[in-house]
N, C-alpha and C positions, 0 to 999 in steps of 0.2 A: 372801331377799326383797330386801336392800340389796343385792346383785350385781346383783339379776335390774334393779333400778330403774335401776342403774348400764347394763347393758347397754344397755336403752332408750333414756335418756337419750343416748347417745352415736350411736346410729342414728338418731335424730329428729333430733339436730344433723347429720348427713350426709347424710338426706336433706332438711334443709331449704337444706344449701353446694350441694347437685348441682340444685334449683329452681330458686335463682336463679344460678348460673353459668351462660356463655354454651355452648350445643352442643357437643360435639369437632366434631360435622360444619359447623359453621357458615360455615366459610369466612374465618376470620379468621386472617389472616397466611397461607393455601394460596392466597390470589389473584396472590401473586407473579410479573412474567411473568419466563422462563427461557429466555437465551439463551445457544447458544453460537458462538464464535468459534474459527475454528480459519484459523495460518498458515504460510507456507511456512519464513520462520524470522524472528526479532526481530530487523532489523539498525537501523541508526538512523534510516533512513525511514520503516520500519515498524511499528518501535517508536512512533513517531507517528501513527502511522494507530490503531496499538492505546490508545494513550493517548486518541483524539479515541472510539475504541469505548467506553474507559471510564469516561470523563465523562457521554457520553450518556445510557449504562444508567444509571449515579449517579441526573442527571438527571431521568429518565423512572422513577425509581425499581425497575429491573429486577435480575436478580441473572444475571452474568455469568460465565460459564466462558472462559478463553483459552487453548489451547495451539498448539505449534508442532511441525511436522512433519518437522523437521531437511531440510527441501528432497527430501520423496521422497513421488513420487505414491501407494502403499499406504498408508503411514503415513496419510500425509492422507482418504484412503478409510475408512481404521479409525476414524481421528478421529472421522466424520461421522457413522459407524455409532454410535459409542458415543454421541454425543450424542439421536441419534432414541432409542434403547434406553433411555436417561435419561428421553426423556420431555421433553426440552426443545422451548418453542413455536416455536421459529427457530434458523435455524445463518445465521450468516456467515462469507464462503471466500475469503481472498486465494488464488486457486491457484497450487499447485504449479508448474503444468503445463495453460496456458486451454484446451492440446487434448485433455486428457483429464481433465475435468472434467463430462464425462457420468454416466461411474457416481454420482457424490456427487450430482448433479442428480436422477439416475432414483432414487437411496435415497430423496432426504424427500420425492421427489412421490410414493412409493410407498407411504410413511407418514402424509403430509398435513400436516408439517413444511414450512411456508414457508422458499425458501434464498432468500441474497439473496449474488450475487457484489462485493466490493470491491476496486479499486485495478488489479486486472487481471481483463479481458472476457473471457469466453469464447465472448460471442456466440451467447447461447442465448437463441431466441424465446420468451418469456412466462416467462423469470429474467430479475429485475431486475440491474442492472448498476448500482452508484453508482461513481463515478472519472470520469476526465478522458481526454479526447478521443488517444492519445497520438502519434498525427500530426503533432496540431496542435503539439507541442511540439518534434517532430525541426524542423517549419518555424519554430518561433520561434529555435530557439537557431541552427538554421545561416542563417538570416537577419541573424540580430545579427553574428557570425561574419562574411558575407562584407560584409557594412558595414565592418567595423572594416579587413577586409583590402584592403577596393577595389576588391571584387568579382576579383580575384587569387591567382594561387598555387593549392597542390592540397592534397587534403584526406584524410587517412585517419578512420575511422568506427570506434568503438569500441562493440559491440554486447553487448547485457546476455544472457539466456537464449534459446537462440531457439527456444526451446517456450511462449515468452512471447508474448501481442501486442503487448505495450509496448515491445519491442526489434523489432519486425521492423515497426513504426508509426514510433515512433522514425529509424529508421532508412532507413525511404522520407521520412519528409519531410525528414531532411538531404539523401540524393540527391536529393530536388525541385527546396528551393532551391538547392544547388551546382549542377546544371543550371541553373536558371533564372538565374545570376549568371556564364555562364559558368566553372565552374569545374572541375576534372576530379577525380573520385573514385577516389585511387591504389591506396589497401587497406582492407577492411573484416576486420575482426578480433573472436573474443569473448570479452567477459573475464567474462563470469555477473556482471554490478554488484558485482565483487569489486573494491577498490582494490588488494591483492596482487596479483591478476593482471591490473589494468589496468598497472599498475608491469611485470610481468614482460610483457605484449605490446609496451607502447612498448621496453623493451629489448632487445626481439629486431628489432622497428620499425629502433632506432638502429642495432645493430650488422649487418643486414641489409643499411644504406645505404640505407634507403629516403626518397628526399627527398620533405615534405610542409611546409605552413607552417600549415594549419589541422587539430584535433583535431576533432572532431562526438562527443562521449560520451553514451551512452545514459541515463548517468547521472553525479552528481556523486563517487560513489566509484570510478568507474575512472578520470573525468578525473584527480583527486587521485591517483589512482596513477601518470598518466601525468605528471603535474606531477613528480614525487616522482623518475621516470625521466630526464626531460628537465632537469633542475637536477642528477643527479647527471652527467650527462654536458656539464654547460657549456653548455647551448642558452639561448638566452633567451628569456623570456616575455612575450607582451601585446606591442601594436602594433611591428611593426617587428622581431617575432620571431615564435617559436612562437603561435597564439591558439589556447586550448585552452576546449570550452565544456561546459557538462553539464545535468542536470537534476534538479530536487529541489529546491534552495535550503537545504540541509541549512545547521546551523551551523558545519562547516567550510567547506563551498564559501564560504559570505556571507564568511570569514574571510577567506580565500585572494583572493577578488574583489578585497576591501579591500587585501589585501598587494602588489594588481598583478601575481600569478600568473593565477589561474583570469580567463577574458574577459569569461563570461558564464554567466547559469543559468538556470533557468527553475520558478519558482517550482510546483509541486506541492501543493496544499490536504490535507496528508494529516490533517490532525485536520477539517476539513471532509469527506473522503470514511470517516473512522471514524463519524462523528455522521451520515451522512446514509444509513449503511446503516444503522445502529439506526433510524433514524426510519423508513425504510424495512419493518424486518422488523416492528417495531410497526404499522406501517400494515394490513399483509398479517395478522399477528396478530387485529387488527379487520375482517377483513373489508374492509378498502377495495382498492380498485387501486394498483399502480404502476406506473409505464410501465416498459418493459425496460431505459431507458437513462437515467439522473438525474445531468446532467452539474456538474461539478466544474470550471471553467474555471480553466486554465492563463493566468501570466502572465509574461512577461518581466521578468528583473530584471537590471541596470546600476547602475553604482555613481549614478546621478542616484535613483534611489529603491530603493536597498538597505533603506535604513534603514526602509521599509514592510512589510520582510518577517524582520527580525530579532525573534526569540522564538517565531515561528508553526511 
């Protein structure tokens, strides 16, 4: 009888814990939303960009997945695969590869997975696109560019991936304004926004003999490379020499600005284009709209207001 009391007693006490606890199915703490991010690879632009993704989620209280595709378009496919399989509410896709960035588009609309492209377009009708215009930035930098030089001299063009639209954007609007300033466009060359191999093209540049006086870099890691090439061979830099320009506003470039190597840069919002595709895929998450294209303006930076753009 004092077992059997014991028994009872011990079953009344759990089911009077399991009355007043709250559901298993209640929905407390499964309301989380679930992104993931997947990129072509962490360099230190885009390590920024992924930093500006992880603040946002923070933020917006989301729970983030990030990985990197070591720069190959499969890998990057698998990536996306495994995220809809997850289960996750949205993927965001720096691409590999902005022309073959279809399959990953046709996977989560196939699953009902909101995608939302960053930092580079691929110019798909009704995918949101958050980044910057990147046209407009070949025009800002070779604009500053033929200011400094006097609208003078000739120019070689140092081009990032050209499976990219930001290297072949890039790099019509340096040919824009070098036309428009009278200037002539001697060699266009590609170093994949590698600074080792913006270094190793301007050395083949040098010992090629190829005379030029302005650089146009798709970006600020191959200009720095080509800085890196043109100092080892005795050339000089900034007015009255070599003018080498880039894009990004990375923490060396601003460096190199300052040191009176690099001429010019052109600032890139990349914790502004990480936070604005989170806010983005959360939009889409709720059911709202977003238009295809959510611009991220580019600005020019000069040593008159560097100092606006150091720490961003």
């Amino acid at each position: 009888m004092k077992k059997g009391r014991i028994v009872a007693a011990i079953a009344a006490t759990v089911l009077a814990f399991t009355a007043c606890a709250p559901a298993a199915d209640s929905g407390a703490g499964d309301d989380k939303i679930t992104i993931g991010a997947t990129f072509p690879v962490l360099d230190a632009f885009l390590q920024k960009v992924a930093d500006g993704i992880q603040a946002e989620a923070d933020a917006q209280g989301a729970e983030l997945t990030l990985v990197a595709a070591d720069n190959k378009v499969d890998v990057q496919l698998s990536q996306v695969e495994n995220f809809i399989a997850q289960g996750v509410d949205a993927i965001l896709v720096v691409a590999v590869d902005t022309s073959a960035a279809g399959p990953m588009t046709d996977a989560a609309k196939a699953a009902g997975v909101p995608i939302v492209y960053v930092n580079r377009n691929p110019a798909q009708a009704g995918v949101p696109y958050v980044g910057s215009n990147s046209l407009v930035s070949g025009q800002l930098e070779m604009e500053q560019l033929a200011k400094l030089a006097n609208n003078k001299g000739d120019v070689v063009i140092m081009q990032g991936e050209v499976t990219n639209e930001a290297a072949l954007d890039r790099t019509k609007g340096c040919e824009e304004k070098a036309a428009a300033a009278g200037m002539k466009v001697v060699k266009i060359g590609t170093a994949n926004w590698d600074r080792a191999q913006g270094q190793k093209l301007m050395e083949n540049w040098i010992q090629s003999g190829t005379k030029f006086d302005v650089v146009c870099a798709n970006n600020d890691e191959m200009a720095l490379g080509a800085i890196l090439a043109l100092k080892a061979a005795g050339k000089k830099l900034g007015v009255g020499g070599v003018l080498v320009g880039g894009v990004d506003a990375t923490a060396d470039a601003l460096a190199s600005l300052e040191a009176g190597e690099l001429a010019t840069t052109v600032f890139q919002d990349a914790s502004g284009q990480g936070s604005g595709g989170v806010k983005a895929a959360i939009a889409l998450i709720n059911g709202e709209s977003v238009p295809d294209y959510v611009d991220v303006p580019y600005q020019l930076v000069t040593l008159d207001n560097i100092s606006d753009f150091k720490g961003k």
